[in-house]
C-alpha positions in Angstrom: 42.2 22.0 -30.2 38.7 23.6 -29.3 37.2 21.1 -31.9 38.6 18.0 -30.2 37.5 19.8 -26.7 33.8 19.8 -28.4 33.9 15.7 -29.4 35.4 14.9 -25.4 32.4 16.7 -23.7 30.0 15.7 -26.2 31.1 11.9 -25.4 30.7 12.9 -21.8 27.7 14.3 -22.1 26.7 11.0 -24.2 28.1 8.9 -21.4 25.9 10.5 -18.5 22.8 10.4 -20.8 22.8 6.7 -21.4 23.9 5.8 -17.7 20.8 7.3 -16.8 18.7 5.6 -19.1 19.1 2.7 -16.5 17.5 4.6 -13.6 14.7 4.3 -11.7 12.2 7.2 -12.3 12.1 9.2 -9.3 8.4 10.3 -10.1 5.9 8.1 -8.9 1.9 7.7 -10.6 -0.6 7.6 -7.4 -4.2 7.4 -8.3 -6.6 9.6 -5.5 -9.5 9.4 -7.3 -11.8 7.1 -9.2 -15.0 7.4 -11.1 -15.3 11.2 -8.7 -18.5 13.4 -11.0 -16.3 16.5 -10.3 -13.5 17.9 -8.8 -12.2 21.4 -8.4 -8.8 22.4 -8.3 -6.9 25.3 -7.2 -3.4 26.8 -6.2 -2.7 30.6 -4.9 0.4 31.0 -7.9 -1.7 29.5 -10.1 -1.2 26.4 -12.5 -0.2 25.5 -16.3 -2.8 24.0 -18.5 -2.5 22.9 -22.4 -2.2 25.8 -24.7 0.4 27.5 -22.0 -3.2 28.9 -20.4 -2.5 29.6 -17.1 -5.4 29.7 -14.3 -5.9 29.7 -10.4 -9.0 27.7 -10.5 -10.8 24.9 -12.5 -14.0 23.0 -12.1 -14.2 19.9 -14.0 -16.5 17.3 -14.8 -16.1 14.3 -17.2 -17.8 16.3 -19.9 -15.4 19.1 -19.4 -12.1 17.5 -20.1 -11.1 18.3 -24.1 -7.6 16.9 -23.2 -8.0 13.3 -22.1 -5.2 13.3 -19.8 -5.3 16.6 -18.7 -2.1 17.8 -17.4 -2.4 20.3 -14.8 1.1 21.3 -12.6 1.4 24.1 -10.3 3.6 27.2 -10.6 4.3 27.0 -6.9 4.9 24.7 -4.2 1.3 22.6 -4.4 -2.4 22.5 -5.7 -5.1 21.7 -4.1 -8.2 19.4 -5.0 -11.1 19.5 -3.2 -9.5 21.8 -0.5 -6.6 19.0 0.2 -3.2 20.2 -0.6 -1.1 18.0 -3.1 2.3 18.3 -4.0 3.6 17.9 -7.5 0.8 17.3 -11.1 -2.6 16.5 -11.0 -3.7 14.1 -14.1 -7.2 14.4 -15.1 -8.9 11.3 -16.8 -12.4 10.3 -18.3 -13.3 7.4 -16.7 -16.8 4.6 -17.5 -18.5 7.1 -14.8 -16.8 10.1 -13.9 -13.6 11.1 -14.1 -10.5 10.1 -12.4 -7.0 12.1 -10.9 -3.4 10.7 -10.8 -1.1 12.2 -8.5 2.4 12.9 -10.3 4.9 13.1 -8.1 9.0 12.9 -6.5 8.8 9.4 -4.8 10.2 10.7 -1.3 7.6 13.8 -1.1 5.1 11.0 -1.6 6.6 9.0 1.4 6.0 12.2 3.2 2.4 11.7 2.8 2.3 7.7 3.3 4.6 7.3 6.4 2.1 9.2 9.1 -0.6 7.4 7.9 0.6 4.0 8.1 2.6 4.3 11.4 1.6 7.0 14.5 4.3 9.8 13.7 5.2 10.2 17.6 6.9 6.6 17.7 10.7 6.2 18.2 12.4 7.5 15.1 14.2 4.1 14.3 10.7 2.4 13.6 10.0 5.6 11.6 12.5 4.9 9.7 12.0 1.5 9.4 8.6 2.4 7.9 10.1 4.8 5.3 12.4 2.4 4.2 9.5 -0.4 3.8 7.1 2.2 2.3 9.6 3.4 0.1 10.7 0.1 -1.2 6.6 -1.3 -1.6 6.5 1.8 -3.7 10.3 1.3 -5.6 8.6 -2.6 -6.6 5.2 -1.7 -8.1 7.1 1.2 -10.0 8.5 -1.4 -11.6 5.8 -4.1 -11.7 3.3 -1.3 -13.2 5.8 0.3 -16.0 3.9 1.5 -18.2 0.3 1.8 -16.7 -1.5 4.5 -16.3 -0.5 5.0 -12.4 1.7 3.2 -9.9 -0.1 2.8 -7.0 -3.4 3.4 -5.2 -4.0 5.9 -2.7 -5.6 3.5 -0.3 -5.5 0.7 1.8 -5.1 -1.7 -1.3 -1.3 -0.6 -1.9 -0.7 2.3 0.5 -2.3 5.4 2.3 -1.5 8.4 1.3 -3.0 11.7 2.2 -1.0 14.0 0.1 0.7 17.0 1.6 -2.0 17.8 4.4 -1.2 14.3 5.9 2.9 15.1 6.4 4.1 15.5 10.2 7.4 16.7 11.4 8.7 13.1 12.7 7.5 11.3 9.9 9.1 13.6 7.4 12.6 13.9 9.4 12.4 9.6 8.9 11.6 9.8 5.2 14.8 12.9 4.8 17.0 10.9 6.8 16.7 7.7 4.8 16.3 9.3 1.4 17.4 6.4 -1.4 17.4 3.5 1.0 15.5 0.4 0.2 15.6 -3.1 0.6 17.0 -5.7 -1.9 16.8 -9.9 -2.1 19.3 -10.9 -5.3 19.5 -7.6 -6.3 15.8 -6.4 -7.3 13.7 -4.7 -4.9 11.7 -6.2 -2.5 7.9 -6.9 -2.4 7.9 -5.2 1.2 4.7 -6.4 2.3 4.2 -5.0 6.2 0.9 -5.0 8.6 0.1 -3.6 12.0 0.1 -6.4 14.5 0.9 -9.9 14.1 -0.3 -11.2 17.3 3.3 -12.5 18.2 4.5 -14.2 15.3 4.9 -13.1 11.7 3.9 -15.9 8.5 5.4 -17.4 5.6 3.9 -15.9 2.8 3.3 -18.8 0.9 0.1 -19.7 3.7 -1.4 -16.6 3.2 -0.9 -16.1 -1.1 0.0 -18.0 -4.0 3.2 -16.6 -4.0 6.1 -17.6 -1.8 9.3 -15.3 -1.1 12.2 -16.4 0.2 12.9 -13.3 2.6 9.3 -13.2 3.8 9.2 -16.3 6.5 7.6 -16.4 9.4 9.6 -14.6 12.5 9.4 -14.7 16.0 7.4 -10.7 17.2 8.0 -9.1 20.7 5.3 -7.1 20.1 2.5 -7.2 22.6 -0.2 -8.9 21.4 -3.7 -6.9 20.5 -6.6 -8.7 21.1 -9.9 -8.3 19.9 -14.1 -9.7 19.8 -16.4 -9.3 16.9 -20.0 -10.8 16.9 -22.2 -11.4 13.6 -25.1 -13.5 12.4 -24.5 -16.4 9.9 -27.1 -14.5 7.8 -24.9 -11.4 7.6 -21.9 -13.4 6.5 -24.0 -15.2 4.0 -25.4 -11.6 2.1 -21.9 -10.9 2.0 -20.7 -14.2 0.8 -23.8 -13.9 -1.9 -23.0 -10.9 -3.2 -19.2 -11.8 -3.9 -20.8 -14.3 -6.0 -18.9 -16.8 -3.0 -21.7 -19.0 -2.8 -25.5 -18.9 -4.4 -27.6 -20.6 -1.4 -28.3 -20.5 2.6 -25.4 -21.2 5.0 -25.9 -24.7 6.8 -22.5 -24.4 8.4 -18.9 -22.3 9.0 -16.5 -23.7 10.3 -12.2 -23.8 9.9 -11.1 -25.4 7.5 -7.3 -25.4 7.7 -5.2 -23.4 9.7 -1.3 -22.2 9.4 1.5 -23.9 11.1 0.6 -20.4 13.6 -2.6 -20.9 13.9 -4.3 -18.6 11.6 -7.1 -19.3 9.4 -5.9 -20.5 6.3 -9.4 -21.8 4.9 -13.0 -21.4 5.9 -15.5 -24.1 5.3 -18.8 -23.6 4.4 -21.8 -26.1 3.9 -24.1 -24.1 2.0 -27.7 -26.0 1.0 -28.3 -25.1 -3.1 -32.1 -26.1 -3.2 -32.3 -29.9 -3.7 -28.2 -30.3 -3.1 -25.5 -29.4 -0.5 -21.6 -28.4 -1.2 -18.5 -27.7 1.0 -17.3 -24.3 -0.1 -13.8 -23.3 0.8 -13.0 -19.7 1.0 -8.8 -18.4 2.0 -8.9 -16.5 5.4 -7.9 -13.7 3.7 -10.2 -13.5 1.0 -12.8 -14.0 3.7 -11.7 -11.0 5.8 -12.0 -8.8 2.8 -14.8 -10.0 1.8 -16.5 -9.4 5.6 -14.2 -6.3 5.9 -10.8 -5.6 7.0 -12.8 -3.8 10.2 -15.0 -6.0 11.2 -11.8 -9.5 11.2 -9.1 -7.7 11.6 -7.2 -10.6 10.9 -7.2 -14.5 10.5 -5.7 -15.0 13.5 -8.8 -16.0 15.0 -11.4 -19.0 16.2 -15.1 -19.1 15.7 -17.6 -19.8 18.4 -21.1 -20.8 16.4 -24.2 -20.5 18.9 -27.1 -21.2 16.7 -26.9 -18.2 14.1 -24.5 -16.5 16.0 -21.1 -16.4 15.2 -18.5 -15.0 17.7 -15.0 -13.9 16.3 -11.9 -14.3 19.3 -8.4 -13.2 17.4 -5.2 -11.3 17.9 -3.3 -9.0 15.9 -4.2 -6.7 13.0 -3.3 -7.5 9.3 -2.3 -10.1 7.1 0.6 -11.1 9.3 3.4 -11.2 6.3 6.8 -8.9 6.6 7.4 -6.3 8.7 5.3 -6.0 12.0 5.0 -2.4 13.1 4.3 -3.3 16.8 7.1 -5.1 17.1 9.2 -2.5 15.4 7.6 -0.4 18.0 9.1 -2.5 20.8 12.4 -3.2 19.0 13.1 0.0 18.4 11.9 1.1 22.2 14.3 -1.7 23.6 17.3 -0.2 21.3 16.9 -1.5 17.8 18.3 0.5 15.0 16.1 0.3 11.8 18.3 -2.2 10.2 18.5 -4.3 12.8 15.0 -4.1 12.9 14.5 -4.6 9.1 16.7 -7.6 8.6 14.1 -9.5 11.5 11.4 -9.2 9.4 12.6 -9.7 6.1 15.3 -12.5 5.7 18.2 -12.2 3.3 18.0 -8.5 2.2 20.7 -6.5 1.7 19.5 -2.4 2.6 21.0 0.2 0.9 20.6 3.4 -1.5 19.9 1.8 -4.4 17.6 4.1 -6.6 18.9 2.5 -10.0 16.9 -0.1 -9.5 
């Protein structure tokens, strides 16, 4: 009797093992630093190191790390690195010229840090939550698309911002708790939830910005009030910075749009560039230009040019890419009455939202 007890929790137990093989990791890999000389890191309990050594403080260098990762996880709540306070592990790697540190951590205590700092935490709680969702599922897709690399995500603007636990706020969190799980889904996968700050009153197919086209990122209709903005430069600052991408190898003749979107934005750039004893018509995508200009200085290719000689005068709208969710406009969704799906399934077409962590 107690023997056939044994085999029926022991098949249970065999059961809930392999269910779970089929999860999604709940951990998520952020790198926070790249190529830094040194870093110090500390906690007030203290932390675990190889060897079960167990310390308060360490200073380290490339030349200092004789595990390669080094593993370092706090007895308490957090650690800190340079005086910012981090939740969950701290990897240490040797880079080509310093060292650099991978956040390990629980996916929603990372959304805690990513939400404030991608959408002002004193906005209407249904476009917080909106965010969360949309952070959370950008975050649930590259778990997947980076399997097996060494991290996840970047702590930046080239996947997300995060700012560890010193960047959390009250609202912000209350948005990430309250939607804890949820993401959104197109034919059962994950989305690629690509979102931006303004899209200067409608949204674009991402096909005309990227390579890649997505069925539930098309082009929508915004309410958002439109931001505005003026930059001024000289041809001969575009053309250093064009130069030193390697875009083009001689002297600028002429810029000028190439191609624009069914919206209006700049799809391609043309530019006449004089190589010595020949001339060529370069064409560069809006968005590689802006990146390659800065993000700061064109905000976005929503814009026309006005050439005056070797001036060049920069007249756009919105902020951002322009793909997926708008967070101005889920700003005045959610301020007219919106919930946060209602708002979600504007901007993303097709999606199904739900808590749906196994995948």
């Amino acid at each position: 009797m107690i023997e056939n007890k044994l085999i029926y929790f022991a098949l249970i137990l065999l059961i809930i093992i392999l269910s779970r093989e089929g999860e999604a990791r709940d951990n998520i890999r952020v790198l926070i630093m790249e190529n830094t000389p040194s870093a110090t890191i500390e906690s007030p309990w203290g932390f675990d190191l190889p060897q079960g050594m167990i310390s308060n403080r360490i200073d380290i260098d490339k030349e200092g790390i004789k595990y390669n990762p080094l593993r370092i996880t706090p007895i308490g709540d957090y650690l800190t690195l340079n005086g910012k306070r981090y939740r969950g592990s701290i990897e240490v790697r040797k880079g080509e010229k310093g060292i650099y540190i991978i956040n390990d951590l629980n996916i929603e205590d990372y959304l805690k840090g990513v939400v404030p700092q991608e959408m002002d935490h004193k906005w209407d709680m249904e476009a917080l939550k909106a965010q969360a969702i949309v952070a959370r599922t950008y975050a649930r897709y590259y778990m997947k698309e980076n399997k097996g690399r060494e991290y996840d995500l970047e702590s930046s603007i080239l996947s997300q911002v995060y700012n560890g636990m010193d960047g959390e706020r009250f609202g912000t969190t209350v948005a990430v708790m309250e939607t804890e799980g949820i993401i959104l889904t197109y034919e059962g996968k994950p989305i690629e939830a690509f979102y931006h700050a303004s899209c200067g009153g409608r949204t674009e197919n991402s096909g005309d910005v990227w390579a890649k086209d997505a069925p539930y990122l098309r082009g929508v209709e915004c309410t958002e009030i439109s931001q505005s903005w003026e930059r001024e430069m000289t041809l001969g600052e575009i053309e250093t910075a064009l130069r030193k991408e390697g875009v083009i190898k001689g002297s600028i003749i002429k810029l000028e749009v190439g191609s624009t979107t069914n919206t209006g934005r700049v799809s391609y750039l043309k530019v006449s560039v004089n190589n010595g004893n020949s001339r060529e018509n370069i064409y560069i995508r809006g968005n590689d230009f802006r990146k390659t200009i800065g993000y700061t200085r064109i905000p976005s290719t929503y814009f026309r040019m006005v050439v005056n000689g070797a001036g060049v005068k920069f007249l756009g709208k919105g902020a951002g890419h322009g793909v997926g969710f708008c967070q101005f406009g889920a700003k005045e969704m959610a301020e007219r009455g919106k919930n946060f799906k209602e708002i979600l399934r504007h901007y993303y077409r097709g999606v199904e939202i739900g808590n749906n962590r196994d995948l």
